[in-house]
N, C-alpha and C positions, 0 to 999 in steps of 0.2 A: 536789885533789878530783876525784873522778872521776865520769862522767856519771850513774851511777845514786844516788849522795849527793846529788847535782844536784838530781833529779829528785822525791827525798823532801824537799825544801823546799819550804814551805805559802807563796809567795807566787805573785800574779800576773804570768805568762811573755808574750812574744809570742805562743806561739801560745792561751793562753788567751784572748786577745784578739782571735783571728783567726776562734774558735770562735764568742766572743761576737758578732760580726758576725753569722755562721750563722744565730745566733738566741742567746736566756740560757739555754732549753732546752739546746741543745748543750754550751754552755760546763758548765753543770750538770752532766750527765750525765755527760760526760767526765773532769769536773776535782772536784768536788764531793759528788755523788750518796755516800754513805758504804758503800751496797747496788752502789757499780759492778764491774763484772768487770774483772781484771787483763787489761790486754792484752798478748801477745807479739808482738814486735819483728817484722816482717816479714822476710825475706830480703833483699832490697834493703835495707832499713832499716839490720842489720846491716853487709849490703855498705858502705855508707857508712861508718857509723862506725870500720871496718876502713880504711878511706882514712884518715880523719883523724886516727885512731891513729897510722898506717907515717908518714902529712906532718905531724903536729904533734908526738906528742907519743910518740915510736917507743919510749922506755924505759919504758911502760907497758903496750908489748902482753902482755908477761907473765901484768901481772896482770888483763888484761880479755878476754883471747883465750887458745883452746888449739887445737891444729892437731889431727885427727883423720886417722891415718892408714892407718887398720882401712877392712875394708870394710862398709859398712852391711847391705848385703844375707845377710851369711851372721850367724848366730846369735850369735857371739865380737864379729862386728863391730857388730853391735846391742846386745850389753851392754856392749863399751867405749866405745859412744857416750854410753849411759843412765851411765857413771861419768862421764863429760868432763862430761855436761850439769848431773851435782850438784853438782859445782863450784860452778856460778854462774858461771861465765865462758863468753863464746861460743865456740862450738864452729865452726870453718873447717876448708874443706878445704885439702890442697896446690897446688888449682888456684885455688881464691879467695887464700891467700898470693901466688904466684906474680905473678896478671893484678893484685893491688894494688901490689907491687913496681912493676908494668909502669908501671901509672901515675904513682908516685911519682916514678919515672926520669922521667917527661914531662912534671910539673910540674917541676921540678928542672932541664930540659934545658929549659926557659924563660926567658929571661933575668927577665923582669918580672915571672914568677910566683914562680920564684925568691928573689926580693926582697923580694917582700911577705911568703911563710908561713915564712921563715927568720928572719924579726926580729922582735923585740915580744912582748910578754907571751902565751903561748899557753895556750888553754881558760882566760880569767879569767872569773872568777865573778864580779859585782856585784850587792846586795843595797841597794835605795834604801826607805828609810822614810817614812810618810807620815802622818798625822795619826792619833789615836785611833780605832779603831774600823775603820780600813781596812787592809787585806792591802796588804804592802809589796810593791815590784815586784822582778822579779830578770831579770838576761839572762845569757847565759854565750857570750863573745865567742869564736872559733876563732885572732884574734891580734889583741891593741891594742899598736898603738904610739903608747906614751902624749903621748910629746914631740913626735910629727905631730899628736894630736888625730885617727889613721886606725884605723878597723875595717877588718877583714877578714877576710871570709866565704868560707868556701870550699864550696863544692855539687858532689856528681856528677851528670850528666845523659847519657842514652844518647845525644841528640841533640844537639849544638849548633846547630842550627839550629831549635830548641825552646825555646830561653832565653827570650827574649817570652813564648810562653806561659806558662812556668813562672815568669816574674816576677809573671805576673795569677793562675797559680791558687794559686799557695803565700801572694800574697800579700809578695813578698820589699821591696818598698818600705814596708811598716808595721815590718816587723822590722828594716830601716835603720834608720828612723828612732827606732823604739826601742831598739836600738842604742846609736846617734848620742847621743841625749838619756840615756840614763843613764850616759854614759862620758863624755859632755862635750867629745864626737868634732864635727870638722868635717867628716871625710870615710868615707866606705865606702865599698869596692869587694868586687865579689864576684869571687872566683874559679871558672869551673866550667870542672871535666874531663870528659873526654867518659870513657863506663864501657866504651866499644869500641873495638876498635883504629880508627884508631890512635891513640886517645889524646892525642885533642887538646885544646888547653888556650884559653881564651877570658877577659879581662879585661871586666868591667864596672863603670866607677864610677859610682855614684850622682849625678844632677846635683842643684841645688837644689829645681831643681822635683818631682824624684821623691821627695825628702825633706821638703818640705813635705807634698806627698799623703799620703805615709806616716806622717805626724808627725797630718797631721787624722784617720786612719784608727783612731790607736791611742790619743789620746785624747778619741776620739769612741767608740769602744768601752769605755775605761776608765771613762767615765763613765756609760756604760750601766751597767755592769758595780759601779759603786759604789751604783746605784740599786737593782739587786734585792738587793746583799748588805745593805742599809740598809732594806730593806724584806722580807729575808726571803720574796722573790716571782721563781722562776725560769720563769713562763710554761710553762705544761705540762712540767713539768720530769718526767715522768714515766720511770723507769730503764727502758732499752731491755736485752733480751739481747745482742745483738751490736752490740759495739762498734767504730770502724773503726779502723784504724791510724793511729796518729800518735808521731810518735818521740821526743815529750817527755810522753809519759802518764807519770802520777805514779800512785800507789798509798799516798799517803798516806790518812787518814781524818779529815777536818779535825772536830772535836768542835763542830759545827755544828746545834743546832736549828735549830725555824721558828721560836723566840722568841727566842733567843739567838747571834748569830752568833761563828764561832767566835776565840779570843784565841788567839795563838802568841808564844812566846817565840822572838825568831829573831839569830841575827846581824847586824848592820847593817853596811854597809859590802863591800869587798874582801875577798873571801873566801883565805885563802892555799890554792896550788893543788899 
């Protein structure tokens, strides 16, 4: 399954949950709203998933990536980009190919990092069901190995000496621990590479403690979260025009009244990938 099939399944994600925190507004607007604006993928955002592509799952950059080799500036080179882009697959240059190679070569030339995104089930989908009337959960892991009971995550970041922070703003200990809890995992570690040379690579594994937080974070949010969809009440849930980037926006249209929440027929379980 590939991330944008991913992304049009109507259950409740991490980062819905991260939204929800925000506020129900947020989570609303973002994930819900039927009137919301499609978002596009930031530049970064793609950059990433160009990583995860070449380190996880490299026999599918085919079909989710197309290299552009024209030049944008002259008239030939702007209508062969306007053909790449109707594709529907993202459009990279020779220099974004290249500097993701660089990186792959330097997770790879890791012994430990090595180890962890070369084994285990890569990009699983897992789809957890829940009682009548509530949206089921879903998370889509980067590698489980299932017979450690280990996640592992892997993040680009410009800075490595930025990971703290980026553990507190993205919020990466609630998405362990949901994780963790829907795979039935004891352990996550995160992997992050640095997006500049030289490409350095940095292990972090999640202790108990940052998984309990994590674990109160998400379903303490889920339960927010099952109150306003049972109630039909998203707190000034009012559609904004400009929406921010996030790189699991779905563009589904859940068949959602204010009297009727919405029913989806979905797959339960393991998704095959």
């Amino acid at each position: 399954m590939d991330n944008a099939t991913y992304q049009e399944i109507p259950c409740i994600s991490s980062h819905w949950l991260k939204d929800l925190l925000e506020s129900p507004a947020e989570c609303y607007r973002k994930h819900l709203d039927p009137h919301r604006q499609e978002q596009k993928p930031s530049a970064a955002m793609q950059f990433g998933t160009l990583v995860h592509c070449l380190s996880l799952t490299p026999l599918q950059f085919g079909d989710e990536f197309v290299i552009d080799t024209g030049n944008r500036r002259t008239k030939d080179g702007k209508a062969r980009y306007a053909a790449l882009a109707a594709t529907g697959k993202i459009v990279i240059t020779p220099n974004d190919f290249e500097r993701v190679q660089a990186i792959v070569a330097a997770l790879k030339a890791d012994p430990d990092a090595r180890k962890l995104i070369t084994s285990g089930k890569k990009e699983r989908t897992i789809i957890q069901s829940r009682q009548a009337g509530l949206l089921p959960l879903k998370a889509r892991l980067d590698v489980h190995q299932e017979e450690k009971r280990h996640v592992v995550e892997l993040k680009t970041i410009y800075d490595l000496n930025l990971i703290e922070t980026a553990m507190t703003r993205y919020r990466y200990p609630l998405s362990a621990a949901f994780y963790a809890d829907l795979s039935d995992s004891l352990r996550v570690t995160f992997v992050f590479v640095q997006t500049r040379e030289p490409y350095e690579v940095q292990l972090l594994e999640m202790t108990k403690a940052m998984l309990a937080e994590g674990r109160n974070q998400w379903r303490t949010a889920l339960d927010r979260f099952d109150e306003c969809w049972k109630a039909r009440d998203w707190s000034e849930a009012a559609p904004v025009a400009d929406l921010d980037d996030d790189p699991l926006f779905m563009s589904f249209t859940p068949t959602t009244t204010k009297n009727s929440p919405g029913r989806f027929d979905l797959p339960i379980g393991e998704l095959t990938l």
